[in-house]
N, CA, C and O atoms as a MOPAC input file, in Angstrom:
PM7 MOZYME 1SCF
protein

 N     16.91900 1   -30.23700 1   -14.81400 1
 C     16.73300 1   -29.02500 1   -14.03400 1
 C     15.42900 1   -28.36700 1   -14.45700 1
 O     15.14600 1   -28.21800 1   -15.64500 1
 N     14.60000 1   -27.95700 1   -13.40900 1
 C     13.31600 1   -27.66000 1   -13.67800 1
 C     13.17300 1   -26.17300 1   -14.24800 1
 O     14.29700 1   -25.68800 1   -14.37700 1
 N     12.36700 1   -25.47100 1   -14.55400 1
 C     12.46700 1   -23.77800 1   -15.58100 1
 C     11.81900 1   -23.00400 1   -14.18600 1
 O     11.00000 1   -23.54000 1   -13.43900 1
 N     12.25600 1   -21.91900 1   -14.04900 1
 C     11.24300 1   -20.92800 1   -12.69700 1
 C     10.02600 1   -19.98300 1   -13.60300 1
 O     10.02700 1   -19.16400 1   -14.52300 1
 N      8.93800 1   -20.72500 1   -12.62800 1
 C      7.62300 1   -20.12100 1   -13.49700 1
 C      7.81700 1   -18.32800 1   -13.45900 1
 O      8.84500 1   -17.90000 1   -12.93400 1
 N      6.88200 1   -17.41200 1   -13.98500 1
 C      7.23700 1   -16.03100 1   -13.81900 1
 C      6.41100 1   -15.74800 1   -12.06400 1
 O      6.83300 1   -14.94300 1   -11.23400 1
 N      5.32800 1   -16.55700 1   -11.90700 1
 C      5.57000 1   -16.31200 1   -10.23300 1
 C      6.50500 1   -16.97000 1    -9.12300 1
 O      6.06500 1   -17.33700 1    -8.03300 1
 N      7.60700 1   -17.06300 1    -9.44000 1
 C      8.27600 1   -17.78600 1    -8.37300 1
 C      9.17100 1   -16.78900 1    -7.77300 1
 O      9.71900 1   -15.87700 1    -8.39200 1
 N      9.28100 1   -17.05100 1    -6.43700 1
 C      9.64200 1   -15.92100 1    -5.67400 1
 C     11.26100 1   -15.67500 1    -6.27400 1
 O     11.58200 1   -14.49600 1    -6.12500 1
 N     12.26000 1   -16.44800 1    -6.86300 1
 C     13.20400 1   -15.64800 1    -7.55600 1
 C     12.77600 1   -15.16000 1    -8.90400 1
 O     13.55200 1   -14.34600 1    -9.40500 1
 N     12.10300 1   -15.35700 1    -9.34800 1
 C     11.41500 1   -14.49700 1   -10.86300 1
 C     11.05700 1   -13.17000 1   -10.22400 1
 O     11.18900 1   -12.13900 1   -10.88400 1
 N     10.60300 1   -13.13700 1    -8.96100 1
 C      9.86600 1   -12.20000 1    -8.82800 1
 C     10.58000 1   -11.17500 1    -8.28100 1
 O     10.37400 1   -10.01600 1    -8.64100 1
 N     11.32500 1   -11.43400 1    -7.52400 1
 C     12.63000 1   -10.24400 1    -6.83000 1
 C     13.28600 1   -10.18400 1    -8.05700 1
 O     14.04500 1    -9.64300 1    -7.25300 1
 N     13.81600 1   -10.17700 1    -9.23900 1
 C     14.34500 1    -9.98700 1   -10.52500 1
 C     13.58000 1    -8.74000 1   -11.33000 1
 O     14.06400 1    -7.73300 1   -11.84600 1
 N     12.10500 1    -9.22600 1   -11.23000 1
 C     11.06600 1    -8.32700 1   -12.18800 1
 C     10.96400 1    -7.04400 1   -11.00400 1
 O     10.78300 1    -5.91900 1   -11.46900 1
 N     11.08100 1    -7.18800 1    -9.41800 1
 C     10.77000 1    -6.04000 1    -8.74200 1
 C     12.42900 1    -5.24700 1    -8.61600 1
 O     12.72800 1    -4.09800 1    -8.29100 1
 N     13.28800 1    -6.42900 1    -9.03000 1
 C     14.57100 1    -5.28100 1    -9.38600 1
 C     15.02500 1    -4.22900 1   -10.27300 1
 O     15.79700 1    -3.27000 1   -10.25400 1
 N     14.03000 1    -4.94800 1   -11.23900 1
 C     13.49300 1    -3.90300 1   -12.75000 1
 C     13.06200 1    -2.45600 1   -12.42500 1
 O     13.68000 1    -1.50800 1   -12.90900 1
 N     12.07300 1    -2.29300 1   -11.66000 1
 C     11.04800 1    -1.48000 1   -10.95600 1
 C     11.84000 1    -0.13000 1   -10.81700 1
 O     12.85000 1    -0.14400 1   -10.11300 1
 N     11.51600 1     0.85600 1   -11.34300 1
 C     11.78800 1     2.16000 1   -10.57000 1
 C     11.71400 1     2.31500 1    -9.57500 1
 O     10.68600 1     1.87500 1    -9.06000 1
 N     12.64000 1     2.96500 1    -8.73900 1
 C     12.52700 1     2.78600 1    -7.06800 1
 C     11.16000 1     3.59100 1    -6.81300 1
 O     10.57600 1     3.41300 1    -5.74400 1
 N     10.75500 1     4.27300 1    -7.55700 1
 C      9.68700 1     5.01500 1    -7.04100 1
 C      8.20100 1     4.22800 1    -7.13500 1
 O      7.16200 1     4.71400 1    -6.68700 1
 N      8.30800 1     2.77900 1    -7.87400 1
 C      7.30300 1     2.56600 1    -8.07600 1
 C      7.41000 1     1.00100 1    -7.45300 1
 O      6.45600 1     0.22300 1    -7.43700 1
 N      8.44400 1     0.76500 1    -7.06200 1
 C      8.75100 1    -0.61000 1    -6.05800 1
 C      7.94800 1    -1.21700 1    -5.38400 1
 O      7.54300 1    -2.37100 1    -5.51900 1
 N      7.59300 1    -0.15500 1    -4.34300 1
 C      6.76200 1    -0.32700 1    -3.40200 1
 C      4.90800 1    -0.45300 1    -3.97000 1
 O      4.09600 1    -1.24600 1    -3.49200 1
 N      4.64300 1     0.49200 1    -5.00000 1
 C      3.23500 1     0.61200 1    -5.39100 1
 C      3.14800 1    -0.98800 1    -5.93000 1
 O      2.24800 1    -1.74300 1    -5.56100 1
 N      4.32600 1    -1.42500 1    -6.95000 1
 C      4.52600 1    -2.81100 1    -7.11100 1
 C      3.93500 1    -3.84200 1    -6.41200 1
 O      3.03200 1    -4.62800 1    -6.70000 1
 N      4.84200 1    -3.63500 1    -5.12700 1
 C      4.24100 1    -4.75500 1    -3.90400 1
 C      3.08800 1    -4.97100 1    -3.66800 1
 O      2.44200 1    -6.00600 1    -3.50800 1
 N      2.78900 1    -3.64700 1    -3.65000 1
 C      1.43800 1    -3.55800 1    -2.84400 1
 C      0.12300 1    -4.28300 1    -3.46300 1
 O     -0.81400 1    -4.97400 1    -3.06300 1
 N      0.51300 1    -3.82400 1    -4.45100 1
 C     -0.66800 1    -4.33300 1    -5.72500 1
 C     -0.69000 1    -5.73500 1    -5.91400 1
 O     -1.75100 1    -6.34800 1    -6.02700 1
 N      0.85900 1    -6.49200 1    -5.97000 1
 C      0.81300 1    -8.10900 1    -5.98500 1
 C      0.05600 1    -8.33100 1    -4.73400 1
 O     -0.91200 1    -9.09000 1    -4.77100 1
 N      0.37200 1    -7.78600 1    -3.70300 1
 C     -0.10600 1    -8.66800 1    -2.68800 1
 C     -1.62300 1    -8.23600 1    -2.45800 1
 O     -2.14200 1    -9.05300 1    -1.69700 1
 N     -2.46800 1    -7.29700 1    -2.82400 1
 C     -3.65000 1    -7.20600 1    -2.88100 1
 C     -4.46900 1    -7.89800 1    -4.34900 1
 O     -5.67700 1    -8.11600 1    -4.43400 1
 N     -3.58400 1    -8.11500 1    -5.26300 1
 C     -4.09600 1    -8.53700 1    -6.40900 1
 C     -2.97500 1    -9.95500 1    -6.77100 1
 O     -2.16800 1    -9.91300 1    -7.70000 1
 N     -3.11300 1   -11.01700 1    -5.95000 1
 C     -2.20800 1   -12.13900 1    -6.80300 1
 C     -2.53600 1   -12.64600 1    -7.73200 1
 O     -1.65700 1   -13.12800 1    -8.44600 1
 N     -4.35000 1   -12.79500 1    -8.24600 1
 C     -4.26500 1   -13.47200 1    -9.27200 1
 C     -3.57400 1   -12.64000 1   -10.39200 1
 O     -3.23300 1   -13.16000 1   -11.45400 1
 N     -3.35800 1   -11.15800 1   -10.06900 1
 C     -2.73100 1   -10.45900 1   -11.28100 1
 C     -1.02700 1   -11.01200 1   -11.52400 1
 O     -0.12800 1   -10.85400 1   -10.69700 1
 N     -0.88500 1   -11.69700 1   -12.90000 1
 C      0.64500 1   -11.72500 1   -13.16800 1
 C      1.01500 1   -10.70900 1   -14.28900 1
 O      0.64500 1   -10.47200 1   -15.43900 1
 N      2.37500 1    -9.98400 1   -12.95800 1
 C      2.76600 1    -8.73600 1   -13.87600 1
 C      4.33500 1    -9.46900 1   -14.44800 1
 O      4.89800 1   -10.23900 1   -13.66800 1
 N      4.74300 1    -9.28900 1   -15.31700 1
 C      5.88100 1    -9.44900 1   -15.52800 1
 C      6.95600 1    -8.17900 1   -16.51100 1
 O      6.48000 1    -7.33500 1   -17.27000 1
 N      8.32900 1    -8.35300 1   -16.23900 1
 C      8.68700 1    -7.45300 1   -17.25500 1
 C      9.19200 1    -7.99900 1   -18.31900 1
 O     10.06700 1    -8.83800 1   -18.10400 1
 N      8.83700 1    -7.72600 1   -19.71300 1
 C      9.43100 1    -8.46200 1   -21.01000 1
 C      9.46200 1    -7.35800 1   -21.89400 1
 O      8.50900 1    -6.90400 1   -22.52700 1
 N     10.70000 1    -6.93900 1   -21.88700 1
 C     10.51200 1    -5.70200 1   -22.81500 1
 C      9.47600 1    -4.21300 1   -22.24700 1
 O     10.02000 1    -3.24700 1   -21.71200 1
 N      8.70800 1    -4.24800 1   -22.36800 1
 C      7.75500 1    -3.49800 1   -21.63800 1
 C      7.09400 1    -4.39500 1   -20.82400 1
 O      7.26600 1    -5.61100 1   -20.89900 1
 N      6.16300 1    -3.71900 1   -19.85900 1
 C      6.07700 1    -4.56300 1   -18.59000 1
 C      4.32600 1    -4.76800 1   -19.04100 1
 O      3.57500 1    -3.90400 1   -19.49300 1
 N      3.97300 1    -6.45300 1   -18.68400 1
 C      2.95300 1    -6.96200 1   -18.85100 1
 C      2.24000 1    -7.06800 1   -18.29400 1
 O      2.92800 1    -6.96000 1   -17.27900 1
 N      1.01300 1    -7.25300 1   -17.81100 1
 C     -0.11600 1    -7.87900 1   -16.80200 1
 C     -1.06300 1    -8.30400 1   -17.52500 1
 O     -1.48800 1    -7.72600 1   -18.52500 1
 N     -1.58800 1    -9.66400 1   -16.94100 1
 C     -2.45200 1   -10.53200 1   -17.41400 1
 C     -3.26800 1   -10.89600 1   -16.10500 1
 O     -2.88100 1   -11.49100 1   -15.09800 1
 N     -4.75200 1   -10.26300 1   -16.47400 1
 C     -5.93700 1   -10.47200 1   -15.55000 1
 C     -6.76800 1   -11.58400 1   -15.95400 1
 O     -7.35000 1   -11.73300 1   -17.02800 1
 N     -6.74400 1   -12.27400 1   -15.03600 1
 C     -7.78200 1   -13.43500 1   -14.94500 1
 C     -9.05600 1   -12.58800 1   -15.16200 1
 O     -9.25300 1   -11.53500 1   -14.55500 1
 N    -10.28800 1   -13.34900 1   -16.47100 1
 C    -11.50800 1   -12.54200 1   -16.53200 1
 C    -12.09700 1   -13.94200 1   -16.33100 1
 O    -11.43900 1   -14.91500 1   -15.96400 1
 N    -13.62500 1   -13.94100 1   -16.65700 1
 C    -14.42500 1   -15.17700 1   -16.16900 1
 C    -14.38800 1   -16.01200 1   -17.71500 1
 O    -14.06500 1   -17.20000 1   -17.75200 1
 N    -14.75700 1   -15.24600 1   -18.97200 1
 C    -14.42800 1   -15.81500 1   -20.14400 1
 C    -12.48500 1   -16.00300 1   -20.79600 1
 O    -11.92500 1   -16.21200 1   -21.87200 1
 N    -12.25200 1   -15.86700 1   -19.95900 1
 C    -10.48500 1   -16.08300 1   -20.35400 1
 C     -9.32700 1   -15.25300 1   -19.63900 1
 O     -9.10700 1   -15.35300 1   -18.43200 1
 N     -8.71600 1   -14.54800 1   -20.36900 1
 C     -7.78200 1   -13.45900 1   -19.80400 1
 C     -7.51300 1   -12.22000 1   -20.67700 1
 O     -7.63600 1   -12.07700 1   -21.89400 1
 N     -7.09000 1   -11.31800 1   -19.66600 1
 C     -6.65600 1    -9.79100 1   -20.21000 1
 C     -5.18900 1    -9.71000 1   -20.37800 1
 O     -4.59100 1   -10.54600 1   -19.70000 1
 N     -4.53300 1    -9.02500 1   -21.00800 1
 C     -3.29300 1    -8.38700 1   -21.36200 1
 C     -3.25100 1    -7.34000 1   -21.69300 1
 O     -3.88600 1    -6.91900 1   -22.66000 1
 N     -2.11300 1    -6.30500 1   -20.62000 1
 C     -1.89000 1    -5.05200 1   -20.31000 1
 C     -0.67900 1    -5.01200 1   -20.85700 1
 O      0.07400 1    -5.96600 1   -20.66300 1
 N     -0.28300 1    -3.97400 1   -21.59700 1
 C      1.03200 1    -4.19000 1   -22.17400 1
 C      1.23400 1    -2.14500 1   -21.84900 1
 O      0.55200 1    -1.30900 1   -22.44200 1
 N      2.08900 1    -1.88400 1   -21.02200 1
 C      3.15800 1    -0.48600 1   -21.13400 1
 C      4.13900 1    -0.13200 1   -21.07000 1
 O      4.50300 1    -0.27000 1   -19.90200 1
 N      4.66500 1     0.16200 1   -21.48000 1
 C      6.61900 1     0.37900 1   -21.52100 1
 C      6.76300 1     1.29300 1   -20.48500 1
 O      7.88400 1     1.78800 1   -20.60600 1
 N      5.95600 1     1.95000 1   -19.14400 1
 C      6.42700 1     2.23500 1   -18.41500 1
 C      5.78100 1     1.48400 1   -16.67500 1
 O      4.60100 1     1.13400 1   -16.64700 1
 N      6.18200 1     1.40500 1   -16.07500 1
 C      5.58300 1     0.81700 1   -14.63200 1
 C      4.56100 1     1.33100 1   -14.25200 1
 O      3.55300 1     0.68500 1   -13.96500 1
 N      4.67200 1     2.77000 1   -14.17900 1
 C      3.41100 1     3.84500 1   -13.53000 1
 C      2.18400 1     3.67900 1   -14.20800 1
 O      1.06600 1     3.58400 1   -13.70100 1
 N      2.64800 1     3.64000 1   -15.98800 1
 C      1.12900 1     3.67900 1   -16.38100 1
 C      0.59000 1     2.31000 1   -16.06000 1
 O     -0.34000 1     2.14500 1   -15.27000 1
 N      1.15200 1     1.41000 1   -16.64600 1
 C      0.68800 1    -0.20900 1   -16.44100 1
 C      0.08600 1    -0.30900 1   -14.64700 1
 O     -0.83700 1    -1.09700 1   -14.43700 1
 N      0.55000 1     0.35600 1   -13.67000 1
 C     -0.29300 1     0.27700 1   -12.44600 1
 C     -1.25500 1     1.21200 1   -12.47100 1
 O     -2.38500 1     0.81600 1   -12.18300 1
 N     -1.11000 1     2.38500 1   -12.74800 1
 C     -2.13300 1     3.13400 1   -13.05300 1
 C     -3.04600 1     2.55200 1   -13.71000 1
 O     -3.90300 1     2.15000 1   -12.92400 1
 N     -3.39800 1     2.19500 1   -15.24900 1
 C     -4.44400 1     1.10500 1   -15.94200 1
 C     -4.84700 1     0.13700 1   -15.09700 1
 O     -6.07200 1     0.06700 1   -15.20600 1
 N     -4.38000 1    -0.79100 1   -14.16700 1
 C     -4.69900 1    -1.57100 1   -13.08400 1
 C     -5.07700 1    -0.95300 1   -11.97900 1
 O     -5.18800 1    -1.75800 1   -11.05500 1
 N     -5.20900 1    -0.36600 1   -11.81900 1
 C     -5.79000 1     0.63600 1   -10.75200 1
 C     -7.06300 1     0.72800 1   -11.25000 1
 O     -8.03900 1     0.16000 1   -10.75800 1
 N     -7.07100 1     1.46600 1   -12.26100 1
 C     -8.59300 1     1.94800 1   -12.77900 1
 C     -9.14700 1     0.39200 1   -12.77700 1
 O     -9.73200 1    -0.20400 1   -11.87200 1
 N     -8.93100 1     0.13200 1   -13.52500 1
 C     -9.33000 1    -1.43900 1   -13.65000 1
 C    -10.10800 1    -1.70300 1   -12.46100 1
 O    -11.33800 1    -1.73800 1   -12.41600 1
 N     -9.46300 1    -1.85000 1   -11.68800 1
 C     -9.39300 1    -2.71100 1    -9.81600 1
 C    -10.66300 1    -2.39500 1    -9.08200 1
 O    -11.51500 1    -3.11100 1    -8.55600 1
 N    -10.48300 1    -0.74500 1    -9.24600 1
 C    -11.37500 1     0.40500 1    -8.46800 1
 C    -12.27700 1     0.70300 1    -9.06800 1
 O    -13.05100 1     1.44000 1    -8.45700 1
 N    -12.60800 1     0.39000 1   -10.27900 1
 C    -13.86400 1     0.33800 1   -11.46500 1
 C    -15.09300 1    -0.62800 1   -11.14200 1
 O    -16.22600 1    -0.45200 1   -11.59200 1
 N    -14.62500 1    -1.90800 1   -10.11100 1
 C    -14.89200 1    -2.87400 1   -10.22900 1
 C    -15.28400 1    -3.47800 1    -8.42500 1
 O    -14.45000 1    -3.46000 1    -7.52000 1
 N    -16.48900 1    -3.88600 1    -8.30400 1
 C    -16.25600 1    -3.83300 1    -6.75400 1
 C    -15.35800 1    -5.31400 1    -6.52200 1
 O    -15.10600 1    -6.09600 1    -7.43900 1
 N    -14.97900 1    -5.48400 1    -5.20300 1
 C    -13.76600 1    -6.78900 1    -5.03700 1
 C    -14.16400 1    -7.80400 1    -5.53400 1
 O    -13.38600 1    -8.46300 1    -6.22500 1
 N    -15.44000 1    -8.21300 1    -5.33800 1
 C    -16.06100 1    -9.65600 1    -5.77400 1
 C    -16.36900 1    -9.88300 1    -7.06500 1
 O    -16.79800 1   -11.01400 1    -7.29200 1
 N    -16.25800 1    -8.99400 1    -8.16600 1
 C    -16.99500 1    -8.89300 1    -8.64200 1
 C    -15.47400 1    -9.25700 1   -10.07500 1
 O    -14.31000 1    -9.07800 1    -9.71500 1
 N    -15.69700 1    -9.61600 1   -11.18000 1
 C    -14.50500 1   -10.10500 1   -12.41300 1
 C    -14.28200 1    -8.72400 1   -13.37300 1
 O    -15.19600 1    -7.99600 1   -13.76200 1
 N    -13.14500 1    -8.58400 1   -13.59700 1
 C    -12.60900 1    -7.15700 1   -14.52500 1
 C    -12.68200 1    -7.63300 1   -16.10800 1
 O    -12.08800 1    -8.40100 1   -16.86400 1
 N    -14.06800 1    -6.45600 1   -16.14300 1
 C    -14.77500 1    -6.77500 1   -17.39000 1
 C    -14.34700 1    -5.67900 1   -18.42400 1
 O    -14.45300 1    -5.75300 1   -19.64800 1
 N    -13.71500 1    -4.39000 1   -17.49700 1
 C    -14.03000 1    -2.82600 1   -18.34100 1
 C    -13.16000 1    -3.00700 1   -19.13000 1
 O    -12.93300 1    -2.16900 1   -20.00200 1

């Protein structure tokens, strides 16, 4: 029996069941404008940004801030361009 990666669409309705209802939706929105971003929840909730020299890790024990920090991040940065700040 094969393992479900953390993007697989049942991993992922699990981690958005986690979600404060208030922040559910900001959730969505953000995967689907940002897929290379993988957020997951482990204890406090994670995100790991693809950079051009490797990767980032976001670590907050609450949802809001961890999208908030990705936000700044995002909007710091024009679209084309790799999240360096």
């Amino acid at each position: 029996m094969g393992t479900l990666g953390a993007c697989d669409p049942a991993v992922l309705a699990v981690i958005d069941a986690c979600a404060p209802a208030d922040q559910a939706g900001r959730l969505k929105r953000f995967r689907q404008a940002h897929p290379e971003v993988e957020i997951i929840k482990h204890g406090p909730w994670e995100a790991t940004v693809p950079e051009p020299d490797g990767e980032r890790t976001i670590v907050r024990w609450e949802l809001r801030d961890l999208l908030d920090k990705l936000d700044e991040l995002f909007l710091a940065v024009p679209e084309d361009a790799s999240v360096t700040a």
